[in-house]
N, C-alpha and C positions, 0 to 999 in steps of 0.2 A: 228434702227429707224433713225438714224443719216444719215446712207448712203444710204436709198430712198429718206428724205430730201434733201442732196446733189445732186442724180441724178434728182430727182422732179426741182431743182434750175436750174441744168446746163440745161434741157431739154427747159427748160423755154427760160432763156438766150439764149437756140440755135435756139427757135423758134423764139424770137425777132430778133436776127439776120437775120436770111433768111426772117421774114418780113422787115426789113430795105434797103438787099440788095432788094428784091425784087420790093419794093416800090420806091426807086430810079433809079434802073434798069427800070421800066415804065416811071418815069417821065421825063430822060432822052429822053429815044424812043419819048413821048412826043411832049417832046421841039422839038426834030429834027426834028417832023412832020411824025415820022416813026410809025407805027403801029404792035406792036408785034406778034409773031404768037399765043404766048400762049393765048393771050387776046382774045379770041372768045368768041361772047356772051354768049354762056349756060356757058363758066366756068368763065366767069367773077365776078358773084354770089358769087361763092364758092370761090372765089380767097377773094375779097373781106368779107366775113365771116368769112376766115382765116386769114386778114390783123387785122381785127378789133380783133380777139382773143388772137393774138396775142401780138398785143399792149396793149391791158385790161389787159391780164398776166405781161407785162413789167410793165406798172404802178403801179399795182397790188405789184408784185416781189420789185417797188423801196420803195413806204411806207413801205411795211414790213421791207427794210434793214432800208431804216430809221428810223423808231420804235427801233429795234435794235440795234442798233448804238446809239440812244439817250439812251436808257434804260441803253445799257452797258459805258456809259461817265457818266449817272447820279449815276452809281452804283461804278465804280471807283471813282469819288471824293468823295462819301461817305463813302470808303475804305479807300481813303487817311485823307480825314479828322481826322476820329476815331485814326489811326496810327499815324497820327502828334498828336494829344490830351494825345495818350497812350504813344508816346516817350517821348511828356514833362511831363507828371506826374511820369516816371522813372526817367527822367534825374532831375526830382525838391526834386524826395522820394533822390534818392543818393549823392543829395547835400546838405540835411537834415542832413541823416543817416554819413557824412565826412565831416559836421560841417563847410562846407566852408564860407568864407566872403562872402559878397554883390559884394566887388571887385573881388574875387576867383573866381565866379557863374557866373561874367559876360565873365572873362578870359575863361573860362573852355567852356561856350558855345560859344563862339569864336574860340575855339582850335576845337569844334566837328564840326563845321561851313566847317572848313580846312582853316580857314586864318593862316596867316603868322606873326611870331611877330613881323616883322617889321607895317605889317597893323594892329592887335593888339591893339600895343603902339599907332600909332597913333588915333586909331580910340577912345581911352581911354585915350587920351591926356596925355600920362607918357612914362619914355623910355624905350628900349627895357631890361635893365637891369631889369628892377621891373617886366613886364611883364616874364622875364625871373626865376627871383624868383618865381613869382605869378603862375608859372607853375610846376616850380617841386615843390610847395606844393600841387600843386593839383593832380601831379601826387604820392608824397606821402600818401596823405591822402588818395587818392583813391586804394593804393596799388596796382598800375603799374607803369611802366617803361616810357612807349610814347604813345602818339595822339592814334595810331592804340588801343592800349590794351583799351586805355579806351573808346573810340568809341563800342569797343566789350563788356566793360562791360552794355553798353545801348542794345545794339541789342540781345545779351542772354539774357535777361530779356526778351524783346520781345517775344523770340519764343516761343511755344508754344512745350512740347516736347513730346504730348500726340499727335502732328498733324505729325511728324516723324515715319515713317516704323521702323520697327524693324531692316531693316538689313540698314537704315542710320543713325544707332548710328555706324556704321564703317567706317572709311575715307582711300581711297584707296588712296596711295603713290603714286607718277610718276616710282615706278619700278615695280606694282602689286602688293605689299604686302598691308595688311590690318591693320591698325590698331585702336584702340578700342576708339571713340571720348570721351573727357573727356565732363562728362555732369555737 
């Protein structure tokens, strides 16, 4: 279905083309004063009933991509929406669930943000040392190491693992070997 649509589309667009050149290619002759050969009056009709059919297909052909195109931007921000809602109700359950401070919660989304502790501190008016504690307790309590682990403990939560094929529970090495993703 997909690839008559496609050829239906392209035919389209190739038939607006050759009415475009063509249309310009007269009005050219035109303006010169020059009279075409092809332009004799019985096929003038039909030249014409093809220019117009053409064109109706092109306009025709541009709403639809625009329908399209809106559908699919209004359909992507309500995809992001939902995704930003479901990362902060993980990221708010696991700052529950690791008992962090009001001060910790704000560090900690500033650290998933990828700021820097020097912006951080300043952005929380304190110095880099405290921001610096305030971090590895939250990477304590969160039971990882750095930024990255805990960034992934939000996005595994996310995925969904019922929407993964069976053979990408295996992650392929840079040498070919396989091995078995921890879920």
């Amino acid at each position: 279905m997909k690839t008559r649509g496609t050829i239906a589309l392209w035919a389209i667009a190739a038939l607006q083309a050759i009415v475009a050149i063509f249309f310009t290619v007269c009005f050219l002759l035109d303006a010169m004063g020059m009279e075409p050969e092809f332009l004799i009056w019985q096929s003038h009709e039909y030249q014409q009933t093809i220019l117009a059919v053409g064109l109706n297909l092109g306009v025709a052909l541009g709403w639809i991509a625009l329908s399209t195109s809106l559908q699919r931007a209004r359909l992507a921000e309500e995809k992001m929406r939902r995704c930003t809602s479901e990362f902060s109700l993980v990221m708010s359950q696991h700052f529950t669930d690791w008992r962090l401070t009001p001060a910790e919660r704000d560090v900690a989304l500033f650290l998933i943000k990828g700021l820097s502790t020097r912006d951080i501190a300043t952005l929380r008016g304190t110095s880099e040392g405290t921001i610096k504690a305030q971090t590895n307790a939250i990477y304590r309590k969160a039971g990882v190491t750095g930024r990255s682990q805990l960034l992934s403990t939000f996005i595994e939560d996310l995925m969904d693992e019922a929407l993964l094929p069976d053979d990408a529970q295996q992650v392929e090495t840079g040498d070919g070997a396989k091995l078995a993703a921890v879920a």
